[in-house]
N, C-alpha and C positions, 0 to 999 in steps of 0.2 A: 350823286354819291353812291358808293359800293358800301352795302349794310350786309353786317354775317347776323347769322340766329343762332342763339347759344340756350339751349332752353325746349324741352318739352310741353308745355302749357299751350291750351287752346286758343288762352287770352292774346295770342301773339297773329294767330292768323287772319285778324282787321287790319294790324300793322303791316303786313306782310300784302295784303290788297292795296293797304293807302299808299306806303313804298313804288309800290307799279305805277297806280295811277298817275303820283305824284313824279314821273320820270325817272324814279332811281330804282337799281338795281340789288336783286339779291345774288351774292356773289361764293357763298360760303354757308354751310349750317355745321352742327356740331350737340350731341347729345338731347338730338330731336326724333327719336326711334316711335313715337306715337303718334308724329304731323306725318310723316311721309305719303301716309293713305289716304289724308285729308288737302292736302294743301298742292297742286301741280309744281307750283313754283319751286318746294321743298321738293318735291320727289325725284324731280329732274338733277336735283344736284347730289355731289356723292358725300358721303358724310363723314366729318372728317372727325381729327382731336381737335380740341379745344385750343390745344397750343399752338395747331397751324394758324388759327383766328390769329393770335397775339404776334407771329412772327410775319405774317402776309403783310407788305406793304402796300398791297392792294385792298385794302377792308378800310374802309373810312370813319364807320362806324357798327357798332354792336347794340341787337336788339335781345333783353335777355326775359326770357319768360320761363321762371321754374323756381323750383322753391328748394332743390338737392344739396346738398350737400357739395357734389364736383361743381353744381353751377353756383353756388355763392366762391367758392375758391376761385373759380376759372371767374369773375364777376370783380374781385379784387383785385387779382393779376391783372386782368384786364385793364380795369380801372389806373391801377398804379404802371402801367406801361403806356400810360396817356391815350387809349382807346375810348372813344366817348360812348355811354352808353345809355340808352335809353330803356330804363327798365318797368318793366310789368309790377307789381307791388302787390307782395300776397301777405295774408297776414300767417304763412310759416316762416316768410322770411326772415322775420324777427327783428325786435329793436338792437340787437348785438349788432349783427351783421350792417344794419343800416347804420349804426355810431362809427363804425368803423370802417364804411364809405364814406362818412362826411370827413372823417380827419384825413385818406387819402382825398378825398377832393379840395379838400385847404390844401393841403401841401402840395398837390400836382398841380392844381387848379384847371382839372379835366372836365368834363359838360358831363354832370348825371341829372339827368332828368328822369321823372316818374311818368307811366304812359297814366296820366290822369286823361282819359279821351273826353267826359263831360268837359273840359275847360274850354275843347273848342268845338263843341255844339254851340251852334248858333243861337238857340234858344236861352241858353242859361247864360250864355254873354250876355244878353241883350238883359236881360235879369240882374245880374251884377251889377249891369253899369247901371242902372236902377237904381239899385239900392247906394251904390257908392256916392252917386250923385245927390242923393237924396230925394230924385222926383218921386218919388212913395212914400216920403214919410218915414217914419219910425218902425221898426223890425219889432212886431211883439213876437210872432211864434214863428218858428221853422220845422217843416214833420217832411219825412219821406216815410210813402208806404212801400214797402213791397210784398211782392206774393212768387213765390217758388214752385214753379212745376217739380213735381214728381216722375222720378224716372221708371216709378211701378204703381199699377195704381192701390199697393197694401201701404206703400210709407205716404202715411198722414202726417209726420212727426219731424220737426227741424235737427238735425243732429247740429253739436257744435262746429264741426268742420266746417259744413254750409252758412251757419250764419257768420262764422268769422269771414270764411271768403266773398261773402254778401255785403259785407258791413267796409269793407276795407275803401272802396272806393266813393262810395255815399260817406262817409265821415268824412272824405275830405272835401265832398261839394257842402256838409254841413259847416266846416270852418270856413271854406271860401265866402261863404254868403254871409255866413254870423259874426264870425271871428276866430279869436285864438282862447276856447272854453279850458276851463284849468278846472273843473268838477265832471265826474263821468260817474254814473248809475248804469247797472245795468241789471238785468232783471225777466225771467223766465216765470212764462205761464203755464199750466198744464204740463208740468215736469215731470218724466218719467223715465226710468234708465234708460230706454232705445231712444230720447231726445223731448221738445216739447213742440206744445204748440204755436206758440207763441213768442218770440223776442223784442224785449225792448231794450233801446240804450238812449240814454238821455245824455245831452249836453250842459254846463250853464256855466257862468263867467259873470263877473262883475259886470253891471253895465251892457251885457249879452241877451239877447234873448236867447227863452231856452228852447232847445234844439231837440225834438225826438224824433229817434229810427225804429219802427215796428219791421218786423217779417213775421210772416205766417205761409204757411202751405195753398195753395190757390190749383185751379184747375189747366191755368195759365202765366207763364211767367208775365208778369207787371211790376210798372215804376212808377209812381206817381211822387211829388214835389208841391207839397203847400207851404203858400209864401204866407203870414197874414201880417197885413200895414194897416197904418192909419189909412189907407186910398183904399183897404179892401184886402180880396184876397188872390191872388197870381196864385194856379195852377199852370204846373208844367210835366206833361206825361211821355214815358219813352214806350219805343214799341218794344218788342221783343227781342227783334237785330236791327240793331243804328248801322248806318253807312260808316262805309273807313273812313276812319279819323284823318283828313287827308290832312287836316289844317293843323296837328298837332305834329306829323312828319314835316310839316314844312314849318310849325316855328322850332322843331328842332333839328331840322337843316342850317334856320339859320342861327340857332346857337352854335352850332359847330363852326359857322364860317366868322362867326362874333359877329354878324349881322343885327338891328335894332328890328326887335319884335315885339310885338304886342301884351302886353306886361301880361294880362289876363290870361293868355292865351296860353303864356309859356308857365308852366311849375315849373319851381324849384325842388332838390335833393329836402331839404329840409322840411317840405311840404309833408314829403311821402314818412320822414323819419319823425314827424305831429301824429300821425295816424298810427304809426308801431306805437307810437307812447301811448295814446288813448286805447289800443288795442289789448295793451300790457294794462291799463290801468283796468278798461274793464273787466277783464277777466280774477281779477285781483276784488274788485265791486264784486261781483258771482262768487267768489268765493267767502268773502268775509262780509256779504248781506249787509254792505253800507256804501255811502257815497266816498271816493276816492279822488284825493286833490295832486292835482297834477303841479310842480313846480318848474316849468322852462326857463333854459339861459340858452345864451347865443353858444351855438355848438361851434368849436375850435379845440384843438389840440392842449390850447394853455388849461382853456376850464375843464379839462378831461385831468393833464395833468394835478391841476390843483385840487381834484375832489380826491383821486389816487393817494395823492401825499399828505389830504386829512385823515383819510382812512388809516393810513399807514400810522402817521402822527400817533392818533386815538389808540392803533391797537399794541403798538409800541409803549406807551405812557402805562396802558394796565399790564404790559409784557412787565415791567420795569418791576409795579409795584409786587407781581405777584413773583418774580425770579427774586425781591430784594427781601419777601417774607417766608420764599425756599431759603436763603443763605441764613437769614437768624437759623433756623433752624439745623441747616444741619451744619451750620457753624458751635451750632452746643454741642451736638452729637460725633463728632469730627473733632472736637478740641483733644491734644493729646495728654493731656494734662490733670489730673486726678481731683477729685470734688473740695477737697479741703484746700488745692493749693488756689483753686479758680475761688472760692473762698474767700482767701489770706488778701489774692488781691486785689478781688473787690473791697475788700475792710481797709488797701493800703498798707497790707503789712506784707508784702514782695520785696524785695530787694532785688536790683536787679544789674545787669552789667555798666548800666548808666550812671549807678553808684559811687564806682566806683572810680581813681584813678586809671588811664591805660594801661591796663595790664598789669597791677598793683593789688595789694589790699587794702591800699589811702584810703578810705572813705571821704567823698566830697565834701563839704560846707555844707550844701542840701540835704546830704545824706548823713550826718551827721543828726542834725536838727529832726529830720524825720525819724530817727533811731528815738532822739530824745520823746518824744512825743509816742511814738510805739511804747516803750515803756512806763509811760503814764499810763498808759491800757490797757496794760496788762498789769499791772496792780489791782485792776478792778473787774477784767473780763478772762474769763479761761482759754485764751486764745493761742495760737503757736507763731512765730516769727518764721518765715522762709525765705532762703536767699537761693538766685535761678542760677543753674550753674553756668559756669564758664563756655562760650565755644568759640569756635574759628580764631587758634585750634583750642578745645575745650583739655582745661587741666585741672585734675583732682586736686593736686596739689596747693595751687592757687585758689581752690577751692574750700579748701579746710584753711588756710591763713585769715582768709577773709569772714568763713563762719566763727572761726575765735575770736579774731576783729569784734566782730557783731557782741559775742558773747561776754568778752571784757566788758564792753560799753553797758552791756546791759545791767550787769553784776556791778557796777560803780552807782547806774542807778536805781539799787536797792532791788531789783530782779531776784526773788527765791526761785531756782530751779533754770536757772536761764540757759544752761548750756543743754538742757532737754528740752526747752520750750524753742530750742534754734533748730531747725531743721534744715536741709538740702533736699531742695525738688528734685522730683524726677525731672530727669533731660527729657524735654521737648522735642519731637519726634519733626525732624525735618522735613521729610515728605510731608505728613499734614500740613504744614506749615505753609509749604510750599503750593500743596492746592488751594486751600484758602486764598492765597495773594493770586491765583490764578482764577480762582470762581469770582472774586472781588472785581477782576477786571471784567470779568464775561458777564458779572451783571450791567452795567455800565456801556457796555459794549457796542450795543442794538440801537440805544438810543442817542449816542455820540454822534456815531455813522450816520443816523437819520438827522441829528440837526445839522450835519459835517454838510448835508447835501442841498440843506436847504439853498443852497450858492445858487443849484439849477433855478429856482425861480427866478433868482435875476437872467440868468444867461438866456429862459425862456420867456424876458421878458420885450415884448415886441419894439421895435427900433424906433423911437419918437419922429414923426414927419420933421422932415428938411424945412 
């Protein structure tokens, strides 16, 4: 196979040895401007853009080592132009960027694999299949120690960059061997603003043994893996530089060719995007000085969707209530209409064009009966009678018939003072009017549209097997 490198990172030049070994060729690099000095194979070649990668129909596959910004992009593109690619896993890369390689990997259904290189050392197979088997017994504790050379001999002190970039790869030999831990601790000794001395990150899970990661500063980089069972305890220690990973280029040669590989051997995408999650989770522990629970589901595009459109839901429903306690509001302040007549018809004493006949001074059967009944209350209440004037088209004329109307009626029932106590409102102010029925719709509005859509869950919802 023809493998490009897309990617500045150091972590790439064992790949780029097991690549040789392993008979394939590197054919292509791109935004590698710090291997060129270190690596022959790189230097020999001329370095191109990223997007010659994606357009060569000679690159079979992509090796991507870097944590940039152009290389997550050029990483995507990649990915979603069906380029498989086998990527280095840094913890800047970040839990975003890896959620949204797993939804372009469902939908292309392209080979991303993580260069986890422990999966195929020989040593910690042989350990796995151990424990999976159960010839050991019960898992009570799992520790990795490690210890970090210093690149001076004045820094004594872990900065967080190093221990995230330390920790990335050991988290995921902690869940291969444990499990899938849903609690993460983590926890700093000797802290001091230039870094500490000491890091811990604890694992635990239902049912899990619990899992600790130490670093500390040492004279000598070292790895060390304690197993403890019921048989005892399995150490297993790495040296300072492991041989290329030759056995993880060839089970992911033969992902690319859909070949049957060694379940162990080969990670999966969603292995590496387990370790952003614990990665995000501890730092989240460091910050808020407790333990933090992790909740996983199977990553796909639909449960992405459907946590988006609760979110949406949720903030939608307090959009509603808090736009519907805007409108009281400035629906009093906005009314065109003067204090005594909002008044009159809160009390039921309005009259209003409904009254009456079309375009008449009839007064209804209803309206009638409700005259009769106003002036029973005002026999006993200081109250005034108002009738809304006429529009579309609005006539004084017709206006005053019908306030006399009113005022006979009331004067037959014993009404002192009635043709003063009948008043005509002020005209209602059309534009008001007119925004109100138009803010009424726009409260309403947000939340229609969002249940309007809820249709997409069925249409995203997966095609029942034949």
């Amino acid at each position: 196979m023809n493998f490009a490198l897309l990617g500045d990172d150091p972590a790439a030049l064992p790949l780029i040895e097991a690549v040789q070994q392993t008979g394939h060729r590197l054919v292509r690099v791109a935004l590698v401007d710090s291997l060129r000095q270190k690596c022959e194979a790189i230097g020999s070649l001329a370095q191109g853009r990223w997007e010659d990668i994606l357009i060569d129909s000679d690159v079979d596959a992509v090796i991507v080592s870097g944590n940039s910004d152009d290389v997550q992009a050029a990483a995507k593109q990649l990915a979603s132009s069906g380029k498989p690619l086998l990527i280095v896993p840094q913890a800047d890369f970040g839990t975003g960027c890896g959620y949204e390689l797993s939804l372009i990997r469902d939908d292309s259904q392209v080979v991303l694999m993580p260069a986890f290189v422990h999966r195929a050392d020989a040593e910690l197979l042989s350990l796995s299949s151990k424990l999976v088997s159960g010839e050991l017994g019960n898992v009570r504790r799992i520790q990795i120690e490690v210890e970090l050379a210093s690149s001076s001999a004045s820094a004594c002190l872990l900065s967080e960059r190093e221990i995230e970039a330390a920790s990335v790869t050991d988290i995921d030999v902690l869940r291969w061997l444990g499990g899938n831990y849903d609690q993460v601790t983590s926890l700093r000794s000797g802290h001091t603003e230039d870094g500490c001395s000491q890091a811990t990150l604890t694992l635990a899970g239902t049912g899990l043994a619990d899992a600790t990661w130490t670093a500390r500063r040492g004279s000598q980089a070292t790895w060390r893996l304690i197993v403890e069972t019921d048989q005892g305890s399995r150490t297993v220690e790495r040296p300072a530089s492991s041989p290329a990973p030759t056995r993880l280029i060839e089970s992911f040669v033969s992902a690319c060719r859909q070949e049957q590989a060694t379940q162990t051997v080969q990670p999966d995408w969603p292995d590496a995007v387990r370790v952003f999650d614990v990665l995000d989770a501890a730092r989240r522990s460091l910050r808020r000085r407790r333990t933090i629970d992790l909740h996983f589901e199977t990553l796909s595009e639909r449960s992405q969707f459907k946590t988006q459109m609760t979110a949406m839901g949720c903030g939608l429903l307090l959009l509603t209530l808090f736009l519907m306690l805007g409108l009281l509001g400035l629906g009093s302040m906005l009314d065109s209409r003067d204090r005594a007549v909002k008044d009159s018809s809160a009390a039921g004493m309005l009259l209003t064009e409904a009254d009456f006949e079309s375009r008449t001074a009839v007064m209804t059967a209803e309206a009638l009966v409700r005259v009769d009944r106003i002036a029973e209350r005002l026999k006993d209440e200081p109250k005034s009678v108002y009738l809304e004037p006429s529009d579309n088209p609005p006539s004084p004329e017709l206006d005053q018939r019908r306030r006399t109307g009113i005022v006979e009626r009331l004067q037959t029932r014993g009404i002192i003072a009635a043709d003063h106590r009948t008043l005509l409102a002020p005209t209602r102010s059309s534009g008001w009017d007119t925004l109100m029925r138009v803010l009424r719709l726009a409260w309403l509005a947000p939340l229609v549209v969002f249940l309007a859509l809820q249709i997409l869950l069925i249409v995203a919802k997966p095609a029942a097997p034949q």
